[in-house]
C-alpha positions in Angstrom: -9.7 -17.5 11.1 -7.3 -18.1 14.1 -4.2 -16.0 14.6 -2.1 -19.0 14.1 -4.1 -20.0 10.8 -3.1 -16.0 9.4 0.4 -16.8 10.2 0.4 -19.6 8.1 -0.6 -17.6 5.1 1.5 -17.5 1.8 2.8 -14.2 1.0 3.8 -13.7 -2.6 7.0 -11.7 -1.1 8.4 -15.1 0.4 9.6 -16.4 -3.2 10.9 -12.6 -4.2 13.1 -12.3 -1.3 13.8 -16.2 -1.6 15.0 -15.6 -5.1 17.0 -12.0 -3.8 18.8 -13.6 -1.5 20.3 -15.7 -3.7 22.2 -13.5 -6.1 22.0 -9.7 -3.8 24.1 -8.6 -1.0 21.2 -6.2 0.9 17.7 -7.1 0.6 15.5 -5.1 2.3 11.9 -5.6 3.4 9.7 -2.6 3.6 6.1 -2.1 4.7 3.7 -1.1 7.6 4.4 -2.4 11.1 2.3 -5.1 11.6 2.8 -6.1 8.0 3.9 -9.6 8.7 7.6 -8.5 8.1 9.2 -10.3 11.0 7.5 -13.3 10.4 8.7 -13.1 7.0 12.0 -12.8 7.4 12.3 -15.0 10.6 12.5 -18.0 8.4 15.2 -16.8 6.5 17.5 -16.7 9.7 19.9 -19.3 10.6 23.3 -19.8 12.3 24.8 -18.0 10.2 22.6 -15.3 9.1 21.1 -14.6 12.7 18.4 -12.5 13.9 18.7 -9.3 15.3 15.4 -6.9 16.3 16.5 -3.0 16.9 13.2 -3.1 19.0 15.1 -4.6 21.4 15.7 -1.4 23.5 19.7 -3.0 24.7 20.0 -3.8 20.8 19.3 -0.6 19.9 21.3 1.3 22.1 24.6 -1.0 21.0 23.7 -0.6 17.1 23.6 3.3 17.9 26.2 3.6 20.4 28.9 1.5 18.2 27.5 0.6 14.8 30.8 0.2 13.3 31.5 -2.9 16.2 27.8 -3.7 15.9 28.4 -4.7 11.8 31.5 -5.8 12.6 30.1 -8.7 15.5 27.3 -9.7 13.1 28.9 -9.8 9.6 25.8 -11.5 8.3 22.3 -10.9 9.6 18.8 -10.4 9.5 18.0 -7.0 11.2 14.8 -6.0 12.1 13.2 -2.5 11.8 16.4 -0.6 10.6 14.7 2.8 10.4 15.3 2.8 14.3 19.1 2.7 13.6 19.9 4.3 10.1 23.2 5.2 10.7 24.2 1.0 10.0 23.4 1.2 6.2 26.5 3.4 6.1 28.6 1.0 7.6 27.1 -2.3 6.3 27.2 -1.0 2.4 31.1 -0.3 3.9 30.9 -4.0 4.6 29.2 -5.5 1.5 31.5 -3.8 -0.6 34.5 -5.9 0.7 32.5 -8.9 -0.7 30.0 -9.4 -3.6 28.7 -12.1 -1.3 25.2 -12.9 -1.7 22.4 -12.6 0.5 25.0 -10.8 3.7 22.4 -9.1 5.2 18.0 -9.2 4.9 17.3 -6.4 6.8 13.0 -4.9 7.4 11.8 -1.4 7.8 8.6 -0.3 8.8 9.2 2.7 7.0 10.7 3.8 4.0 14.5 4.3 5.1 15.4 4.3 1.4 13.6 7.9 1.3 15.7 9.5 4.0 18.7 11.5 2.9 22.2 9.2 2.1 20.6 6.7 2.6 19.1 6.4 -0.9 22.5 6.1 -2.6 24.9 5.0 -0.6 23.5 1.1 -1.3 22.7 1.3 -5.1 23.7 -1.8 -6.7 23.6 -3.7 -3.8 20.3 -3.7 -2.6 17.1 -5.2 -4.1 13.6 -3.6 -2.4 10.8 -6.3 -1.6 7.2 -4.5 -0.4 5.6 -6.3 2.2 2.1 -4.4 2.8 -1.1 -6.2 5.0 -2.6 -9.3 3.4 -4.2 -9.3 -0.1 -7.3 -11.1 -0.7 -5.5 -13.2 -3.2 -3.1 -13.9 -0.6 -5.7 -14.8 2.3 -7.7 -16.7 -0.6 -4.9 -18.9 -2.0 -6.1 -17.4 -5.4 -3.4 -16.2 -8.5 -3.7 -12.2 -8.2 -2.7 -12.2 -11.2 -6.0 -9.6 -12.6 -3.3 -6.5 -13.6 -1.3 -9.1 -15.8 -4.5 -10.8 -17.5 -5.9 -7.5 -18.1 -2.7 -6.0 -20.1 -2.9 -9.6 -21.8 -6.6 -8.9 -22.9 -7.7 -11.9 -21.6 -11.3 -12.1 -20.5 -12.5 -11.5 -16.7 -14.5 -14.0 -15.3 -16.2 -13.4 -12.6 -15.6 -16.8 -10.0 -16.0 -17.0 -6.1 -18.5 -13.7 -6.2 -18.6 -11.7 -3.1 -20.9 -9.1 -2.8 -23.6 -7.2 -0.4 -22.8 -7.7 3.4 -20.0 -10.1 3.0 -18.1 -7.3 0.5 -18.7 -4.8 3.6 -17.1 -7.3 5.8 -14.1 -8.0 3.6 -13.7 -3.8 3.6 -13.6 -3.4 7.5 -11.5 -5.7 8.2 -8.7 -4.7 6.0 -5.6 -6.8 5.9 -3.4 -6.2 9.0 -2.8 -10.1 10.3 -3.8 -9.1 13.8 -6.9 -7.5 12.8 -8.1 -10.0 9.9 -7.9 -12.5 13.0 -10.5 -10.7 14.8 -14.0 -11.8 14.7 -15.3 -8.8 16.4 -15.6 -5.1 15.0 -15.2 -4.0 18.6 -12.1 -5.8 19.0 -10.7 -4.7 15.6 -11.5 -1.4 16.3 -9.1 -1.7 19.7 -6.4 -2.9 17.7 -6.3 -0.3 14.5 -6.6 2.7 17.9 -4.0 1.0 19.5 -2.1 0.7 16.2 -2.4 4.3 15.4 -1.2 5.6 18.6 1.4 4.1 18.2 2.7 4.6 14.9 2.1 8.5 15.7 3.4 8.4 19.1 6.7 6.7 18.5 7.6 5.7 14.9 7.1 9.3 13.5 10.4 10.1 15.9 12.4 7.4 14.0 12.2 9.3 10.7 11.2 12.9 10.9 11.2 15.5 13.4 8.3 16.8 14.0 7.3 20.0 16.0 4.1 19.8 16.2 3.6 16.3 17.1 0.3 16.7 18.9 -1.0 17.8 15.5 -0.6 14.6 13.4 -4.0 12.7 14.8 -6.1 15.5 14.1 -4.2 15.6 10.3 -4.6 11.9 10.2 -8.4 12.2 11.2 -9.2 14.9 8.4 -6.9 13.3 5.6 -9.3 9.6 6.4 -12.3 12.1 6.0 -10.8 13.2 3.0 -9.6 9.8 1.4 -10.3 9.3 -2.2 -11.0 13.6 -3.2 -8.4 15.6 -4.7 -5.7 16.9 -1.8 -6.1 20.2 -0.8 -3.1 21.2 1.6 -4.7 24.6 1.7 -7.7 23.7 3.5 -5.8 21.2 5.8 -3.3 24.0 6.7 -5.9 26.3 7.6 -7.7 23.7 9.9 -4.3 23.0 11.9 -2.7 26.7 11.8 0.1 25.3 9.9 1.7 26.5 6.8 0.7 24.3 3.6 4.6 23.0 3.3 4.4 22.1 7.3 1.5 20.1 6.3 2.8 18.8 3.0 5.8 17.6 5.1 3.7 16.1 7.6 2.5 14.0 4.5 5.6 12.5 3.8 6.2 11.7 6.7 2.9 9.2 7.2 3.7 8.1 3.9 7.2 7.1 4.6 5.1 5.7 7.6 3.1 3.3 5.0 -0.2 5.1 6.0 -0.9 6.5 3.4 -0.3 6.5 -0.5 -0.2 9.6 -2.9 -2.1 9.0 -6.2 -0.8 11.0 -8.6 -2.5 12.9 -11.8 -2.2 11.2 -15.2 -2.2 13.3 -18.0 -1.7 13.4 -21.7 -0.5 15.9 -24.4 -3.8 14.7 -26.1 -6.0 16.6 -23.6 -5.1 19.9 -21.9 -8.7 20.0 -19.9 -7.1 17.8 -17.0 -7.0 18.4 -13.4 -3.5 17.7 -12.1 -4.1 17.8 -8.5 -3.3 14.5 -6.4 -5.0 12.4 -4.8 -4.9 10.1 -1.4 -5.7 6.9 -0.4 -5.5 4.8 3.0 -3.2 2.0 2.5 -5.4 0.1 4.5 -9.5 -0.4 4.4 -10.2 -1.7 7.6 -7.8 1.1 9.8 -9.7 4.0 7.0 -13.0 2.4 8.5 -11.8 3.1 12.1 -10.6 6.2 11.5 -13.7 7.3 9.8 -15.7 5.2 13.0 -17.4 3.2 10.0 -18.8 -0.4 11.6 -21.6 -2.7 9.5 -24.5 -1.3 11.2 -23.1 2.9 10.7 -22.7 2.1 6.7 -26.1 0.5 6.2 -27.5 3.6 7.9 -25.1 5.8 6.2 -24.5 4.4 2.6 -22.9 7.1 1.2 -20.0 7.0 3.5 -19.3 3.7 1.9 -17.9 4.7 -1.2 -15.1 6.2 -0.2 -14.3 2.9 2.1 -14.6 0.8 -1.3 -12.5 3.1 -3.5 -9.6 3.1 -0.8 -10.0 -0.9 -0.5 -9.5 -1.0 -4.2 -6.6 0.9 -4.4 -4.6 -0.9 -1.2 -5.8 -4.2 -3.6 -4.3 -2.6 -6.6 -0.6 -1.2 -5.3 -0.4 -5.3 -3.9 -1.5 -6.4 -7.2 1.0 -3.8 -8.8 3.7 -4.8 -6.6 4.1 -8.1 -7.4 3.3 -8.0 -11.4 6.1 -8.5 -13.4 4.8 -5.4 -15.7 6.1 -2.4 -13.0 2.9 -1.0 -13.3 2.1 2.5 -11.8 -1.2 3.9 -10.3 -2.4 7.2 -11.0 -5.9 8.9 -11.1 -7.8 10.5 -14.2 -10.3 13.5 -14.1 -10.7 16.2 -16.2 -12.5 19.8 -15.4 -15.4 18.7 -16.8 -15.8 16.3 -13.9 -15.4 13.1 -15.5 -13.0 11.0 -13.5 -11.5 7.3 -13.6 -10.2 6.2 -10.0 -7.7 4.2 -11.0 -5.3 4.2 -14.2 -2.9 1.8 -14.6 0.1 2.1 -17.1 3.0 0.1 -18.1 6.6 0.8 -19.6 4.8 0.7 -22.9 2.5 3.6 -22.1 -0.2 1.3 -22.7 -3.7 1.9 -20.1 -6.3 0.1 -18.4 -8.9 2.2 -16.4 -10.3 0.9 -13.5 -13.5 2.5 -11.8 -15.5 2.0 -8.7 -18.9 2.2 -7.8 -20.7 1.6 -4.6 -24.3 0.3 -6.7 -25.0 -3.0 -7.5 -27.1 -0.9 -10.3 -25.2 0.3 -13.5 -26.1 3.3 -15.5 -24.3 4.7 -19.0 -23.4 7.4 -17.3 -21.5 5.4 -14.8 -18.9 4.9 -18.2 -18.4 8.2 -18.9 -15.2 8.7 -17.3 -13.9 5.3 -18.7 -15.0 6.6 -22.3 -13.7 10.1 -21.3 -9.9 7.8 -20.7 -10.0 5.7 -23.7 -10.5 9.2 -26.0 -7.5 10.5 -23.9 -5.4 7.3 -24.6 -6.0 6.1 -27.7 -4.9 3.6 -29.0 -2.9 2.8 -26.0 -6.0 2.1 -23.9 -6.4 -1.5 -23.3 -9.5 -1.2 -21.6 -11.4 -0.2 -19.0 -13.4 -2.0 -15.7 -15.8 -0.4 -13.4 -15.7 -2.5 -10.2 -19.1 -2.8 -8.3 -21.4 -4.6 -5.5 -22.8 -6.9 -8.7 -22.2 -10.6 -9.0 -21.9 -11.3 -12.9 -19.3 -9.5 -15.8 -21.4 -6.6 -18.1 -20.6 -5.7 -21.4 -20.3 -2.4 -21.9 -18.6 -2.0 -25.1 -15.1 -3.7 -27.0 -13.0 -2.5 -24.5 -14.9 -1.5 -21.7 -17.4 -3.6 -18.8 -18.5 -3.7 -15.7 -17.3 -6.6 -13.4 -17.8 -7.7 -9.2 -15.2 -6.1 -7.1 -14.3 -9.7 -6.5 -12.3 -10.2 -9.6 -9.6 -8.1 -7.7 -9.0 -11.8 -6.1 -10.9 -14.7 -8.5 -9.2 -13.3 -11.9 
């Protein structure tokens, strides 16, 4: 796939901020640099709405300098990367609130802005949020991605367009960033997601936090990649970096406001009091996890183990896209209780109601394998919906009613 072919994708966020536009005054794009946000939102600009990039260093320094005048020059806009210049949302919810004007301003941050303090309130009711994160495989594959939606239906997975073994792998390392799914070579991918990183830690962490410790954040990035998937343990990272455990939890937030990584919360029931309610996290992105972790084809099929955690974090990026665009406002947490039995994924809807989704490495499934999916649907009740365990298998299993295995490639083909 060309670069120019990957531009050319559909994104499923085109028709939500398409359909925003129409009847919002703010609408904001948020997501990881690199994300495909400019290209987006490009398309949207016009004489009238024209397009403004705070990347631009004179840009910047005008919308900082005088962001009253800047507003005031540009009454309707697109404006890229708005974390670099906060200070406008002040002014342009000032600006909106003189007219219930439609679609005034489309604005993209490569970090969530709506986190940092004011900020968050100051444009309720006149903003709608649209998540722009690296390509899905539904979205790369023209396919529905509509699994979450079928699955609260309880219609039945079929398993269509099976991709398994080495191919699966392939799909994994390369992730979904446009610029790296265009690259045929690990080598060259693996230049881009360094160069990426450096980046994002070198000069985006400035635009939304300050950091003191700044030469600290690789070495936390490294361990948290070795860590993906396990339950967080600020304690143990603290004591690596000589840092106090709310210095580290801080740095957290701060490379999740960054869109690196994603906090999977605990879920828990009054059912059950034998539950581990520790967090846990998860690369937003497979193929920058795989460089971090200086996974390639050839190091996994010596090292299989190491491929697990890969897999797991794939699934979960696949599952917040999935989530994001389902018209169910699904949330993601984690189930495991302290007799060890774990689900990876749980997803749960404004009805309370569950589906469990597990993942497995093996093409080969044991009973066993179901035990934290049975352990969930005791938990739940009657609110369980019912339960998959993803794996490197080309053909839906019956395990019982509610519960089977199925090919990680239903995350795309459902």
């Amino acid at each position: 796939m060309s670069q120019t072919d990957s531009r050319l994708i559909g994104r499923r966020a085109y028709e939500a901020v398409e359909t925003a536009l129409t009847d919002t005054r703010v609408v904001l794009v948020i997501g990881p640099r690199q994300a495909g946000k400019t290209t987006l939102v490009r398309r949207f600009a016009n004489r009238l709405r024209p397009y403004v990039s705070l990347d631009d260093p004179a840009t910047l320094d005008n919308a900082r300098g005088d962001p009253v005048g800047f507003i005031r020059n540009t009454p309707s806009a697109v404006i890229d990367e708005i974390q670099r210049a906060p200070e406008l949302l002040l002014i342009i919810k000032q600006e909106v609130d003189k007219s219930n004007r439609p679609g005034r301003f489309l604005l993209t941050g490569s970090a969530n802005v709506m986190a940092l303090p004011t900020v968050g309130d100051s444009l309720a009711g006149r903003i709608e949020i649209v998540e722009l994160f690296p390509f899905a495989q539904s979205e790369l594959l023209g396919s529905s991605g509509t699994l979450l939606d079928r699955l609260f239906a309880t219609e039945r997975v079929v398993a269509e367009r099976v991709v398994t073994g080495a191919a699966l792998m392939q799909v994994i390392l390369k992730g979904g960033y446009p610029e790296a799914v265009s690259r045929s070579s690990e080598t060259r991918r693996r230049q881009w997601f360094n160069d990426y990183i450096a980046l994002m830690l070198d000069r985006d962490v400035r635009d939304v936090a300050q950091v003191e410790q700044l030469g600290k954040l690789p070495v936390l990035v490294t361990m948290l990649a070795e860590q993906a998937g396990q339950l967080s343990n600020h304690a143990t990272l603290a004591n690596a970096l000589q840092l106090s455990r709310a210095t580290v939890g801080r740095y957290i937030q701060v490379l999740e406001r960054l869109f690196l990584i994603e906090t999977l919360p605990p879920w828990f029931t009054n059912r059950t009091s034998r539950l581990i309610k520790t967090p846990k996290h998860h690369f937003l992105d497979s193929g920058l996890l795989a460089s971090l972790r200086g996974a390639t084809g050839a190091t996994l099929q010596d090292d299989p183990q190491r491929y697990g955690p890969l897999l797991e974090s794939f699934v979960a990026s696949e599952l917040r896209k999935l989530a994001g665009w389902s018209e169910l406002r699904i949330t993601v947490s984690h189930f495991r209780t302290k007799d060890g039995d774990e689900v990876d994924f749980v997803l749960e809807d404004p009805r309370g109601r569950v589906v469990g989704i597990e993942v497995k490495a093996s093409a080969t499934l044991r009973r066993g394998d179901f035990s934290g999916l049975r352990k969930l649907e005791a938990a739940a009740g009657d609110k369980f919906v019912g339960g998959l365990l993803l794996h490197d298998h080309d053909r839906v299993t019956p395990f019982s009613e509610r519960i089977r295995g199925a090919p990680v490639s239903v995350l795309w083909t459902a």
